[in-house]
C-alpha positions, 0 to 999 in steps of 0.5 A: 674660593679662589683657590679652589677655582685655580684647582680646578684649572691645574687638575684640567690641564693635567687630565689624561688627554684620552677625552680630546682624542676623537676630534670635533670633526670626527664626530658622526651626526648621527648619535646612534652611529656615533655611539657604536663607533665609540664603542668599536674605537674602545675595542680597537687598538693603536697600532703605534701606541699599542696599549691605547685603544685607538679612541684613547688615542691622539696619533695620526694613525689611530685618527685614520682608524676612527674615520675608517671605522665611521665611514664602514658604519656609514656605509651601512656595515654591522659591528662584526664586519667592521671589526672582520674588515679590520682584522684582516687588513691588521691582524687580529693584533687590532683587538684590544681583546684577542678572540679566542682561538688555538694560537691566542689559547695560552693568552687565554689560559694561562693565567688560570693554569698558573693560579690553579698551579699556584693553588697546588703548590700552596696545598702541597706545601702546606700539607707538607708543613702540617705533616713535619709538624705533626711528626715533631709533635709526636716526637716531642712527647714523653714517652716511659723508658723500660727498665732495660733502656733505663740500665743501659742509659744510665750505663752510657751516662755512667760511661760519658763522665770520665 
């Protein structure tokens, strides 16, 4: 059982640190507060780490971001405004999860215009391959020669062997 305790030691010093992020001192005291400030850090992204949302996040800037956001709920701010306020002070760059708008639509629908061009593709391809095996099967099959194109082969056969 030793070993099983000196596990358990090596997997938490090796643990994402992501848990110790938002320090002691950070913490509302009041939960309902506490949890949408949670929620609005994990959608908030680290201006310095870039693909940490800044409640992941153990650099000084994203520490700034979670007090700032705590203070704005304190103050009495909705979600939406939080996040407004911090998208015009950032840009919209601060979303982990950009809104959907005219310059972030091919971020939004690319990827399905490349699955449903994928989609095509393979469709094309395939048809392709069933129709070319298709033509060789009907090529492959016997068909009965007529008497004329029996003599005139037997001609050329006749002709090749000398």
């Amino acid at each position: 059982m030793n070993w099983l305790r000196q596990a358990l030691v090596v997997l938490a010093l090796f643990s994402p640190a992501a848990a110790w992020a938002v320090q002691p001192d950070e913490v509302l005291s009041d939960p309902a507060l506490e949890a949408r400030a949670r929620v609005l850090s994990k959608e908030l992204r680290c201006m310095v780490c870039q693909n940490q949302s800044i409640d992941d996040s153990d650099a000084p800037l994203a520490r700034d971001l979670r007090l700032l956001v705590r203070e704005r709920l304190q103050a009495g701010d909705s979600d939406r405004q939080v996040i407004d306020f911090l998208v015009a002070r950032y840009g919209e760059f601060v979303l982990l999860k950009p809104r959907f708008s005219p310059h972030t639509a091919l971020l939004w629908l690319g990827p399905a215009a490349i699955l449903l061009f994928g989609v095509f593709g393979l469709f094309v391809v395939a048809r392709r391959y069933r129709l070319r095996a298709g033509s060789l099967a009907v090529a492959s099959e016997r068909t009965e020669l007529t008497s004329g194109e029996e003599e005139r082969l037997a001609e050329i056969l006749r002709r090749g062997d000398r």
